[in-house]
MIDOSE-1310 file (N, C-alpha, C; in nm, 2 decimals, decimal comma, always signed):
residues 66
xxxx	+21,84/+14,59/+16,08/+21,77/+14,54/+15,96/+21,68/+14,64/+15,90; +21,59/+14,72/+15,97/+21,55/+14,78/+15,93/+21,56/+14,93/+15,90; +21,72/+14,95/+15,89/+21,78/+15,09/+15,80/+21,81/+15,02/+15,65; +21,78/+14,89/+15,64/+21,82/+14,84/+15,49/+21,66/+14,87/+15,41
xxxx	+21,57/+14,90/+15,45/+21,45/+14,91/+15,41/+21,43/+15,04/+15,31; +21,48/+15,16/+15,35/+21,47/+15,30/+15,25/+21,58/+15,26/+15,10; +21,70/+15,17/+15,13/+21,78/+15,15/+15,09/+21,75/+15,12/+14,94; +21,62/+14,95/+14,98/+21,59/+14,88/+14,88/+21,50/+14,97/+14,81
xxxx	+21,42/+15,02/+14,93/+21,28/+15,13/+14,77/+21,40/+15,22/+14,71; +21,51/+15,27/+14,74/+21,55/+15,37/+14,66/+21,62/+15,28/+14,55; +21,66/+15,16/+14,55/+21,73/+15,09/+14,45/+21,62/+15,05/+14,36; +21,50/+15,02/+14,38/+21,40/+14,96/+14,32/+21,36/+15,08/+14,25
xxxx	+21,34/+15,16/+14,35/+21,30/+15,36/+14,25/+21,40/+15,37/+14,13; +21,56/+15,36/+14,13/+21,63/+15,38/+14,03/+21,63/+15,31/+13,92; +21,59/+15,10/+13,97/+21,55/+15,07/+13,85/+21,43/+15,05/+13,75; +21,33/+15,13/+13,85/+21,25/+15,20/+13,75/+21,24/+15,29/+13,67
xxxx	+21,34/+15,39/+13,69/+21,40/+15,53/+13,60/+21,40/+15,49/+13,48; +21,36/+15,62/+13,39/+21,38/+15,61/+13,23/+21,46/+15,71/+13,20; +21,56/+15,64/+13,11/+21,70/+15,77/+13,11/+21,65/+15,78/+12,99; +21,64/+15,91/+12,94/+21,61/+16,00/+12,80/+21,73/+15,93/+12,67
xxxx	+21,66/+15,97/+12,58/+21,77/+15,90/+12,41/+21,91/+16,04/+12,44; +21,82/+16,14/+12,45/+21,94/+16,24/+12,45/+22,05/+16,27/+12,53; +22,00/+16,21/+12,69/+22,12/+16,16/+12,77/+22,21/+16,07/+12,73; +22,11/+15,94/+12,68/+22,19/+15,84/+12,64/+22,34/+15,86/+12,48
xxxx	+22,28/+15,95/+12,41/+22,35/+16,03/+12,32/+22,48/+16,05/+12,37; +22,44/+16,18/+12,49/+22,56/+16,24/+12,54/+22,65/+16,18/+12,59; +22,59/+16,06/+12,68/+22,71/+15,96/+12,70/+22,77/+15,89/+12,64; +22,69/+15,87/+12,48/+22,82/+15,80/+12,37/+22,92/+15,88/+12,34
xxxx	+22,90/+16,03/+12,34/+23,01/+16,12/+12,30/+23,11/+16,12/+12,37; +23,08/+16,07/+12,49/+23,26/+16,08/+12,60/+23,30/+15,93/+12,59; +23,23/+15,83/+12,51/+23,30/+15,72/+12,53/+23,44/+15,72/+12,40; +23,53/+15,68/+12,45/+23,67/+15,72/+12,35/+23,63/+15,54/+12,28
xxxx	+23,57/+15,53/+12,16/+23,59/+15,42/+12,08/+23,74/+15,34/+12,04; +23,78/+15,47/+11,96/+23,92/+15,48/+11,93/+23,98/+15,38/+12,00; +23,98/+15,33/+12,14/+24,07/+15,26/+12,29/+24,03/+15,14/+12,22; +23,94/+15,06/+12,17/+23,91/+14,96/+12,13/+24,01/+14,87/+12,07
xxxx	+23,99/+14,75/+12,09/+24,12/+14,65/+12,04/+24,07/+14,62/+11,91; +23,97/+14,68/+11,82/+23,93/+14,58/+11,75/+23,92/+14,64/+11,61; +23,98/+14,55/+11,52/+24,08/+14,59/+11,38/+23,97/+14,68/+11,30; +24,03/+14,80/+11,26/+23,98/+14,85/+11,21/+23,89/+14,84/+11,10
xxxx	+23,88/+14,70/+11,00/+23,79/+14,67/+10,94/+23,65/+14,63/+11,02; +23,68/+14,61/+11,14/+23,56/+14,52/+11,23/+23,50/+14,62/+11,29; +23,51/+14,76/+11,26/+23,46/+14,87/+11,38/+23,32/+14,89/+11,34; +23,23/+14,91/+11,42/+23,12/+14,93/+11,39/+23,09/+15,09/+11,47
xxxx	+22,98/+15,16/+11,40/+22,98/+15,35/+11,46/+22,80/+15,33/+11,52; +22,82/+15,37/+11,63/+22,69/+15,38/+11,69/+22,61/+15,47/+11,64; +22,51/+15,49/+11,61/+22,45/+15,60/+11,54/+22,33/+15,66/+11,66; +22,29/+15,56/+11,73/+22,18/+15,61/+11,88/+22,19/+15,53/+11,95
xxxx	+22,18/+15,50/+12,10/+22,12/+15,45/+12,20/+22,01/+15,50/+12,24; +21,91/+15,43/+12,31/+21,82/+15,39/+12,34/+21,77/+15,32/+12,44; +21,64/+15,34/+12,53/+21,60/+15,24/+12,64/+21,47/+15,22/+12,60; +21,48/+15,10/+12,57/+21,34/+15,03/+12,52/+21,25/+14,96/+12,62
xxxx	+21,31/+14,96/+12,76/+21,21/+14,86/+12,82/+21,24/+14,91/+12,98; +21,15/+14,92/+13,10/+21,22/+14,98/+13,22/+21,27/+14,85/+13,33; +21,17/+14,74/+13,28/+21,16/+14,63/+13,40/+21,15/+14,50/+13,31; +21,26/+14,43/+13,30/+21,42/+14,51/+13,34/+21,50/+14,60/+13,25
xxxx	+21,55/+14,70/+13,28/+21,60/+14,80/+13,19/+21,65/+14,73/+13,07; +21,65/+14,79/+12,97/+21,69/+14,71/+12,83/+21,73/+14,86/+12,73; +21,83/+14,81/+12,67/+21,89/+14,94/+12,57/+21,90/+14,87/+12,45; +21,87/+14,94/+12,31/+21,89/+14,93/+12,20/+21,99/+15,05/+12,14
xxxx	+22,11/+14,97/+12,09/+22,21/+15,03/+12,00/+22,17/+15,02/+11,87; +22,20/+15,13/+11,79/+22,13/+15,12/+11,63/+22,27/+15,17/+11,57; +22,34/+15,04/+11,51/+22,49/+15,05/+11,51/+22,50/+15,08/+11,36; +22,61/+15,11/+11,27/+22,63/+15,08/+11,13/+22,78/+15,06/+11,13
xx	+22,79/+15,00/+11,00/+22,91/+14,99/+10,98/+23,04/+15,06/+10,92; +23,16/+15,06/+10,96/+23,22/+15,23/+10,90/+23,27/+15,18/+10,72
């Protein structure tokens, strides 16, 4: 029981973390949209992500329409 103890502070440490706009950026770039099922009139283009809150982590998409 008590090797589960470093386990929990390091999970609790992670979801404390603040991931930067411009990481979050770079990770919209490798997401393939395109794979989406959803009809091309309905597509919406991300324009930024965002982490607005740490506890509990919270993201804001600032989407537009194509």
């Amino acid at each position: 029981m008590s090797t589960n103890f470093p386990l929990i502070d390091e999970v609790a440490a992670e979801r404390r973390k603040r991931i930067g706009t411009g990481a979050m950026n770079r990770f919209l770039k490798t997401v393939d949209f395109e794979r989406a099922s959803v009809p091309m009139r309905q597509r919406v283009r991300i324009l930024y992500l965002t982490q607005s809150n740490l506890a509990p982590p919270t993201f804001i998409l600032s989407p537009t329409a194509r």
